[in-house]
C-alpha positions in Angstrom: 3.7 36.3 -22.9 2.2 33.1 -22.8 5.6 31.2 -22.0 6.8 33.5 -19.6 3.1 33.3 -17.6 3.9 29.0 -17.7 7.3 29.7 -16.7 5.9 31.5 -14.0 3.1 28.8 -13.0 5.9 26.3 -12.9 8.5 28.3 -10.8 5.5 28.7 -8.0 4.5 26.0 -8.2 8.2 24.3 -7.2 8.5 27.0 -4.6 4.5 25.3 -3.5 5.9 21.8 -3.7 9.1 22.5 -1.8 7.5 24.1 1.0 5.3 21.2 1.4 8.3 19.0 1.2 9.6 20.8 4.4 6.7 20.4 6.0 6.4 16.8 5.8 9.0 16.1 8.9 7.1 18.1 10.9 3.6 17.5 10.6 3.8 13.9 9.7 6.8 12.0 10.7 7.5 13.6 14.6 3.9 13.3 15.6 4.0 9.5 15.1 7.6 9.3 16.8 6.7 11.4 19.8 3.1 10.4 20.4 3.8 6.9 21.4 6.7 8.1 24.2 3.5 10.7 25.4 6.2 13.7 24.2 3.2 15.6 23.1 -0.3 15.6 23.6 -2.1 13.0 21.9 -4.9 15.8 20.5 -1.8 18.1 19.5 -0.4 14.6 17.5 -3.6 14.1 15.6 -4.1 17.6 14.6 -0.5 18.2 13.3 -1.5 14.2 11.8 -4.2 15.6 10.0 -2.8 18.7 8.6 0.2 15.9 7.3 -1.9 13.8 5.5 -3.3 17.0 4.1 -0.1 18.1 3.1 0.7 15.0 1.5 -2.7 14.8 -0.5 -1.7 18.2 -1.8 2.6 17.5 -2.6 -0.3 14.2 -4.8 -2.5 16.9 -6.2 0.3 19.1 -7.6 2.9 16.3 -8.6 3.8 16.3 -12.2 5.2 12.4 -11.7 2.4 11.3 -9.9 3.0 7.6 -11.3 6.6 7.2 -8.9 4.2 7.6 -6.0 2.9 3.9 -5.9 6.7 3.0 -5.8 7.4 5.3 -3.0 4.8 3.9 -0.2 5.6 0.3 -1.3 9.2 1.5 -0.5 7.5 2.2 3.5 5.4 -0.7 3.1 8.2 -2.6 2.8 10.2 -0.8 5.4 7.3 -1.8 7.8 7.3 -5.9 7.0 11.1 -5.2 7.2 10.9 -3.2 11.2 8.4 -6.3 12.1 10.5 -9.4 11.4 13.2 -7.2 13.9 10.4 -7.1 16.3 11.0 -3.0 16.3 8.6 -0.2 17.1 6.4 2.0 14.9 6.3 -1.6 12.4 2.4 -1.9 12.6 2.4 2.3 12.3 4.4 2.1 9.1 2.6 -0.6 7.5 -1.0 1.1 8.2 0.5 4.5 6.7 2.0 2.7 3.6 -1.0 0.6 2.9 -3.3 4.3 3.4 -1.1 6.0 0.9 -1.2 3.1 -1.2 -4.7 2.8 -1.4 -5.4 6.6 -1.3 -2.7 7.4 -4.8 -3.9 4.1 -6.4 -7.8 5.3 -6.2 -6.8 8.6 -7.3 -4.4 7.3 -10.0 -7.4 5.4 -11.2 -9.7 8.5 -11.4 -6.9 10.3 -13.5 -6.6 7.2 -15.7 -10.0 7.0 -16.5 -10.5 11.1 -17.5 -7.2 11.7 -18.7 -6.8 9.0 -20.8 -10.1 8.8 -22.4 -7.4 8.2 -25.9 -6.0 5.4 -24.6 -8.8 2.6 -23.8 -6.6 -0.2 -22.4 -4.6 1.8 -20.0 -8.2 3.6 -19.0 -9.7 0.6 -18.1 -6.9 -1.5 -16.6 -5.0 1.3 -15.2 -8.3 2.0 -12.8 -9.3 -1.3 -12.3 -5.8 -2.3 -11.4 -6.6 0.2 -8.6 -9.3 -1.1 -7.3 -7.4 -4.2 -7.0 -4.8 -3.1 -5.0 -7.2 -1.2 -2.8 -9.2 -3.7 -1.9 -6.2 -6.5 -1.4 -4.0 -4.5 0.8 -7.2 -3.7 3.2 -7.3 -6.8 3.5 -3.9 -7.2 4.5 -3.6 -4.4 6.8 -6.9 -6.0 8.9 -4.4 -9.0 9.4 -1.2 -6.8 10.3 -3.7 -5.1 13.0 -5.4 -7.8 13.7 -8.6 -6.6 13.3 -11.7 -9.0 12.1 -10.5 -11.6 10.1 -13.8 -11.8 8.2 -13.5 -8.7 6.9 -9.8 -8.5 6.0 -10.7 -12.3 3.9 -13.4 -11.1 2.0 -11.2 -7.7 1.1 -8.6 -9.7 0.4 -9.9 -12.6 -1.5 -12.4 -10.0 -3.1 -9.2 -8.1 -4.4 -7.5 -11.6 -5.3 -10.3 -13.0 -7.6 -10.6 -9.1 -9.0 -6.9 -9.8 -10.1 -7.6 -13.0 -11.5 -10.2 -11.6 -14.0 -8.2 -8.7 -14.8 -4.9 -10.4 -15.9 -7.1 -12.4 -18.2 -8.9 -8.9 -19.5 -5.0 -8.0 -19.9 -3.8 -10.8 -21.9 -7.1 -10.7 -24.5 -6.7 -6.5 -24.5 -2.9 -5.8 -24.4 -1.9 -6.9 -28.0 -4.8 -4.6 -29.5 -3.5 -1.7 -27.8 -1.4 0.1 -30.0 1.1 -0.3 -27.4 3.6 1.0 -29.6 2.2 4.4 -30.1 2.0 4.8 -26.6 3.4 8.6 -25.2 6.5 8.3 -23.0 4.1 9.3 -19.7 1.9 6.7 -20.6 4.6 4.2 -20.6 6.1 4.9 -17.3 2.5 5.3 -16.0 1.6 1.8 -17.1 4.9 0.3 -15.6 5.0 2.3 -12.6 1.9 3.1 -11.5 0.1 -0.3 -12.9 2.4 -2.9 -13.6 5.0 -3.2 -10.6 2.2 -2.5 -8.2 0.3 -5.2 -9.5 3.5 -7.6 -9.4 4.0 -6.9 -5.8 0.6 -7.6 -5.3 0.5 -11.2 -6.8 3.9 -11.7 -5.1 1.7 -11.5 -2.0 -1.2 -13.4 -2.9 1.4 -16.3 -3.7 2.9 -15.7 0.0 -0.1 -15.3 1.7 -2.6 -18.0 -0.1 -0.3 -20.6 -2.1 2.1 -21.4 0.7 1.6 -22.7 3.8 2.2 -20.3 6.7 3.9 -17.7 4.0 2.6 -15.0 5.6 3.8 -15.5 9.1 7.4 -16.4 7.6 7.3 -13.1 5.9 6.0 -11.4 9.7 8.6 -13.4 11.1 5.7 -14.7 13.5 6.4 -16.8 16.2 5.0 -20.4 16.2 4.0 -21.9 19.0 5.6 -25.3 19.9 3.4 -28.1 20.7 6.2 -30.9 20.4 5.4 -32.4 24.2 7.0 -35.7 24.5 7.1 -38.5 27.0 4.2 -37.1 28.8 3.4 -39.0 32.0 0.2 -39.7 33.6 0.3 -40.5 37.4 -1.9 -42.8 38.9 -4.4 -40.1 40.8 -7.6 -40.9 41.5 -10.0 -41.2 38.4 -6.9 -41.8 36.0 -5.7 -44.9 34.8 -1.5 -45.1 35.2 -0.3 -45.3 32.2 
C-alpha cells in the first residue's frame, strides 16, 4: 500500500510539474516579448510576470534534479551576453532574468545544502557558501549590464570575488578530507553541477572582467570611442597663437 501511495505521489506530481511546464510560455516568456511593442498593458505584463516567476519558483520547489537548474539559467545568461554583442533586443531583459534565477536557485540550493546534507560537512559548507558567492558576484554584474550605480555593483562584485578567493583556499585544505569517495551519486552531480561549473563560470568572469584590460567590454562587444585626432590645426584667431 505504501508503494502504490508513492507511485501515486510521483504520478501527480509529474502531471503538477508538466502543467507548470505549459504554463511557462504564457505567463513568462510572451509578457516580456509583447510588453516592450505596448501589445498588452504594461499592468496586465507584470501581473501575468509575477504569477511566472511564481510558477517557476514552484516547477524549483517540486524538482527532483534541482542541481541541472544552475546550468539552465547560465544557458540564458549566456544567451543574453550572446543577443548583446549582435546589438539585438530583449539582451539586457535576458541577462537580468538569468542573473535573478541564478541568484534565486543558488540561495536556495544553498539552504538545501546546508539542511539536507548535515552528513556530508564539506559539501554543506562549500556548497552554501559557493552560493553566496555567485549571488553576490553576478549582482554585481547585472548593476554594470544595467548600468546602474557603479559603486554598488563594485563592492558586490569585488565582495563576491575576494569571497571566492577564500573559499577555493577552504576547498583545497577541506576537499581531500572529505571522503569524497563515499560520496552518493546525487551528491556527486550536486557538487559538479550545482557547485563546481557555476563556480568555474564565475572565475572565468572575474579573469574577463578584473585581469584583462577592457575584457568586459570585448565580451559586451562595447563600442570604443575613437580619440585618434591627428594633424589638428589651430588658426590664428584672436587670443590663439598660430601654430
Amino acid at each position: 500500500m505504501e508503494i502504490t501511495q508513492v507511485k501515486e505521489i510521483r504520478f501527480h506530481r509529474k502531471r503538477l510539474r508538466r502543467l507548470l511546464w505549459i504554463l511557462v510560455p504564457f505567463l513568462f516568456v510572451l509578457p516580456i516579448l509583447l510588453a516592450p511593442f505596448d501589445l498588452i498593458p504594461d499592468i496586465v505584463a507584470l501581473v501575468l510576470f509575477f504569477f511566472g516567476i511564481t510558477d517557476l519558483i514552484f516547477l524549483f520547489i517540486t524538482a527532483e534534479k534541482y542541481y541541472n537548474w544552475p546550468l539552465v539559467f547560465f544557458f540564458i545568461f549566456f544567451t543574453g551576453i550572446f543577443f548583446k554583442r549582435q546589438h539585438w533586443m530583449f539582451a539586457t531583459i535576458l541577462g537580468s532574468i538569468a542573473i535573478f534565477g541564478i541568484s534565486f536557485v543558488s540561495l536556495a540550493n544553498s539552504i538545501r545544502f546546508l539542511t539536507n546534507r548535515r552528513q556530508n560537512s564539506f559539501l554543506r559548507w562549500f556548497g552554501s557558501i559557493s552560493g553566496l558567492i555567485i549571488t553576490l558576484y553576478l549582482f554585481g554584474w547585472i548593476f554594470m549590464l544595467n548600468r546602474w550605480p557603479r559603486e554598488i555593483g563594485d563592492v558586490l562584485a569585488y565582495s563576491g570575488s575576494i569571497l571566492f578567493i577564500v573559499s577555493i583556499l577552504g576547498m583545497v585544505f577541506t576537499l581531500p578530507g572529505s571522503n569524497y569517495i563515499s560520496w552518493s551519486e546525487v551528491e556527486r552531480k550536486s557538487f559538479f553541477r550545482a557547485v563546481l561549473i557555476p563556480m568555474v563560470i564565475v572565475f572565468a568572469l572575474i579573469i574577463i572582467t578584473f585581469v584583462f584590460e577592457d575584457g568586459y567590454r570585448t565580451l559586451l562587444n562595447f563600442d570604443k570611442p575613437q580619440w585618434h585626432i591627428k594633424n589638428l590645426e589651430l588658426f590664428g584667431f584672436e587670443g590663439i597663437p598660430k601654430v
